[in-house]
Steps between C-alpha positions, in 0.01 A plus 500: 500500500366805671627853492701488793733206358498622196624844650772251696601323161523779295753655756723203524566499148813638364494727197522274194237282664300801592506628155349120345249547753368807332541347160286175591249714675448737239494256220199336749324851525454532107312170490301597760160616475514840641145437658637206657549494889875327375587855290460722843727197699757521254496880505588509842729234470680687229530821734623251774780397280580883378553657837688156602722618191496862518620395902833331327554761281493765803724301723757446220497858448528593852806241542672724195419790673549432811910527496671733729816691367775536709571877479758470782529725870404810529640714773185718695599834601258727660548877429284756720514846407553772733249730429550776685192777600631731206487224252200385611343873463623576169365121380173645610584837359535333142187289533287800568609749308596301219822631445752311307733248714830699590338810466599676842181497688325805660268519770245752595 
């Protein structure tokens, strides 16, 4: 089997099946030479079957997540302020001279 249907296999297994997969390939691995050409195919095959798993475990988590809450209408009101050239002044007049906010402002 090469890596590219193993890749497909491992991602068409469901969890349970996914998780004996692992099992039977690690039991393989610790028999294995770890010189052995077989040791490095099983490695990958072992990460192959990991992210397959760790892919599950993301989309169930995203599916439990992934729930929107009805919080009901909202009404949108838009509020502009009338500034007018005084209030703009003595905004500026604060800022600058660092006086405290309802102070009355002085210019100079």
């Amino acid at each position: 089997m090469s890596g590219f249907d193993y890749y497909d296999y491992v991602n068409g297994l469901n969890e349970n099946k996914l998780v004996a997969e692992m099992e039977k390939l690690n039991k393989r691995l610790f028999k294995t030479n770890p010189t052995s050409p077989i040791y490095t195919q099983l490695t990958n095959m072992i990460q192959m079957a990991q992210e397959a798993y760790n892919d599950i475990l993301t989309s169930q988590r995203i599916k439990a997540e992934d729930k929107v809450l009805d919080i009901g209408e909202t009404d949108h009101i838009t509020y502009t302020p009338d500034y007018t050239k005084e209030d703009i002044v003595n905004a500026y007049i604060e800022v600058y001279t660092k006086k405290k906010p309802g102070e009355p402002g002085t210019r100079q």
